[in-house]
C-alpha positions as CSV (number, residue, x, y, z in Angstrom):
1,X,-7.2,-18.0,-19.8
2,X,-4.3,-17.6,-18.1
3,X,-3.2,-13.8,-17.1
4,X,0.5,-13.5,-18.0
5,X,0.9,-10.5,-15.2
6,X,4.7,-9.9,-14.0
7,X,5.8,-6.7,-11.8
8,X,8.1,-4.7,-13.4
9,X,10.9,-4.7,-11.3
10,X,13.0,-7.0,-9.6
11,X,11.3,-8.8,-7.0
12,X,14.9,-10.8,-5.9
13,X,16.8,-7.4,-4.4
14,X,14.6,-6.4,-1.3
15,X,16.8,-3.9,-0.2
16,X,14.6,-1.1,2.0
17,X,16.9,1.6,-0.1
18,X,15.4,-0.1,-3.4
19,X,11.9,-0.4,-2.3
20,X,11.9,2.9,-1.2
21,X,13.2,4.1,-4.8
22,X,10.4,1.7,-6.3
23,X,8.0,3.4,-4.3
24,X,9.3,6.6,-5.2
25,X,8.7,6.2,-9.1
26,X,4.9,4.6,-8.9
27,X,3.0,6.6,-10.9
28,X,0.2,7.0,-7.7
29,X,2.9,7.4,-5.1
30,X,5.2,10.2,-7.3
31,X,2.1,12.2,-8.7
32,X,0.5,12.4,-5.3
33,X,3.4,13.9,-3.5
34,X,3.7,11.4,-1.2
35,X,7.2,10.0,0.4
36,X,7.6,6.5,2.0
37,X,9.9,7.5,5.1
38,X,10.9,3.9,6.4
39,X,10.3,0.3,5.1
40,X,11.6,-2.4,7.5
41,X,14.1,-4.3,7.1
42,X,12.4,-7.3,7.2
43,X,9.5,-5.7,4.0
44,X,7.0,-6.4,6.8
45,X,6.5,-2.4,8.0
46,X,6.1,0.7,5.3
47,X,5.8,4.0,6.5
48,X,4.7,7.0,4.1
49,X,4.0,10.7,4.5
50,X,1.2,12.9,2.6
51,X,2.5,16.3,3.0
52,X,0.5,19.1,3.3
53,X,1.3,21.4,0.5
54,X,-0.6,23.7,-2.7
55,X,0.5,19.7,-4.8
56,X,-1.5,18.1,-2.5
57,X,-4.5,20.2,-1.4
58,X,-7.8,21.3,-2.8
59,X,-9.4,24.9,-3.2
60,X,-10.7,24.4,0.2
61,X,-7.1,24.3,1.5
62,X,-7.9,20.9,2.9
63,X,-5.8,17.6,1.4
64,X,-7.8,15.7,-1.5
65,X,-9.3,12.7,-1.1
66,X,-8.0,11.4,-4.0
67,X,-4.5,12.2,-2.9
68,X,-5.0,9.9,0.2
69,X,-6.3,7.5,-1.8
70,X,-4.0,7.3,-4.5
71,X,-0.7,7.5,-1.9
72,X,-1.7,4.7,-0.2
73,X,-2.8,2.6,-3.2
74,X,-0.6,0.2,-4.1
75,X,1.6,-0.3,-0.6
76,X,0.0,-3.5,0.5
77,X,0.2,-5.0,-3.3
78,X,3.6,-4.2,-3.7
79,X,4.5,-5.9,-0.4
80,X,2.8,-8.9,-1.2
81,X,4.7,-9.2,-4.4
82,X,8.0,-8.8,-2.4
83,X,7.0,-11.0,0.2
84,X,5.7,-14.1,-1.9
85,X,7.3,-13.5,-5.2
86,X,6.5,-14.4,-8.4
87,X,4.9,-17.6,-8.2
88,X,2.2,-15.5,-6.7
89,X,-0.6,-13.0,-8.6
90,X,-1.5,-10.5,-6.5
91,X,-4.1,-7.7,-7.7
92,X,-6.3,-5.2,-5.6
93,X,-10.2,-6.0,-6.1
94,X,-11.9,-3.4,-4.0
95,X,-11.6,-0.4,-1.8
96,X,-13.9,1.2,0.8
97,X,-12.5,4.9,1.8
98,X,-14.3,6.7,4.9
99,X,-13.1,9.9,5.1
100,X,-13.7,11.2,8.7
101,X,-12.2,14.1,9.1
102,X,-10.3,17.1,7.0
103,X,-7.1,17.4,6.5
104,X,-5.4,20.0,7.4
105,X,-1.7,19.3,8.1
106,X,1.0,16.3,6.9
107,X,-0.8,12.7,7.5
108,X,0.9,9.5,7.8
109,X,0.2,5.9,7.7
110,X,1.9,2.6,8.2
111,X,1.6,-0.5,6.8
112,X,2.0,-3.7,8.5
113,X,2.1,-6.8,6.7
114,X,3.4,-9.5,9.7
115,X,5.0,-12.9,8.8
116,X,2.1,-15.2,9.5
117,X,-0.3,-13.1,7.3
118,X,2.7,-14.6,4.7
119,X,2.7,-18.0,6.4
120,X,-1.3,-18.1,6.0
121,X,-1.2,-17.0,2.5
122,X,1.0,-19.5,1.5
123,X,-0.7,-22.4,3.5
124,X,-4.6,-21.3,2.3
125,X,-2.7,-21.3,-1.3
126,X,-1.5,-24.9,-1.5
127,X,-5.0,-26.2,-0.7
128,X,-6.8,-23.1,-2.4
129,X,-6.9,-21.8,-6.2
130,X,-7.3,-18.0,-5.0
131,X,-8.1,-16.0,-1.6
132,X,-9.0,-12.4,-0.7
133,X,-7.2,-11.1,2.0
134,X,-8.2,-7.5,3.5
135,X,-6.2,-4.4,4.7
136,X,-6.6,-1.8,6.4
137,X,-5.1,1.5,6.3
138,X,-5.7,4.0,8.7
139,X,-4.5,7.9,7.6
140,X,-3.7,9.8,10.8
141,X,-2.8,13.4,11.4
142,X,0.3,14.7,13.8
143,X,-2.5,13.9,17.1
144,X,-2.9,10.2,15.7
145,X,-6.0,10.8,14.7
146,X,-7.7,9.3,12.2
147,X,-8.5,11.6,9.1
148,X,-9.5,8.5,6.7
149,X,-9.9,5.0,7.0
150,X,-9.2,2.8,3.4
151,X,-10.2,-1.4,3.6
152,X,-8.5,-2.9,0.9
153,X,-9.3,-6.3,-0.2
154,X,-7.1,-8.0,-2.3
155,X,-7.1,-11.0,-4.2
156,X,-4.0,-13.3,-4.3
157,X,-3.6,-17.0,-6.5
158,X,-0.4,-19.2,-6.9
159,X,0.2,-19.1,-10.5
């Protein structure tokens, strides 16, 4: 069986302004409020911010977990998909979330995805019929401290 998965956007203009946008109008990046304030210029750094706000915070006046969750979802996905392309399927097979701490104010986290994580993707690939790789994301709070740490594991196959 062969999975006919394609993204729905165009993987060939990887503009900053246009990932940005793309970021903007996923469905778990729009509906959790959060904004993605830089991508690099070379798609290997993505940095969003979950704002503190009555959209993003529960009856305890503390940020959902869900929200954290759900804003930081599909970063490291979608820059895998912009990084290898096509030829590649790339789809999330697990999470771990540890919240650690409440919070209570805008968080932030960055996403770093460095060339030879690409390099060994590519190489374990061409010997390899699929590979996990895993992420982790670290929420932080104005102090740099961590409020919830997310291990994604991900599973990416040359098609």
């Amino acid at each position: 069986m062969s999975l006919n998965i394609r993204p729905n956007v165009d993987l060939n203009d990887k503009s900053p302004e246009k990932l940005i946008n793309d970021f903007r109008q996923l469905p778990c990046t729009a509906n959790t409020g959060a904004e993605v304030v830089s991508i690099s210029e070379n798609l290997d750094t993505v940095k969003i911010k979950i704002p503190f706000n009555e959209n993003t915070t529960n009856f305890m006046n503390i940020i959902y977990g869900g929200t954290m969750y759900a804003a930081t979802d599909a970063v490291y996905v979608v820059m895998l998909w912009y990084r290898l392309g096509e030829d590649y399927l790339i789809i999330d097979k697990s999470s771990h979330v540890k919240y650690l701490r409440p919070g209570i104010e805008d968080l932030h986290a960055t996403f770093y995805l460095p060339e030879d994580d690409i390099l060994t993707i590519k190489q374990t690939l061409s010997r390899k019929k699929s590979m996990t790789r895993e992420y982790l994301i670290n929420i932080t709070d104005s102090n740099g401290k961590v409020v919830c740490k997310i291990t994604k594991e991900i599973a990416i196959r040359k098609r």
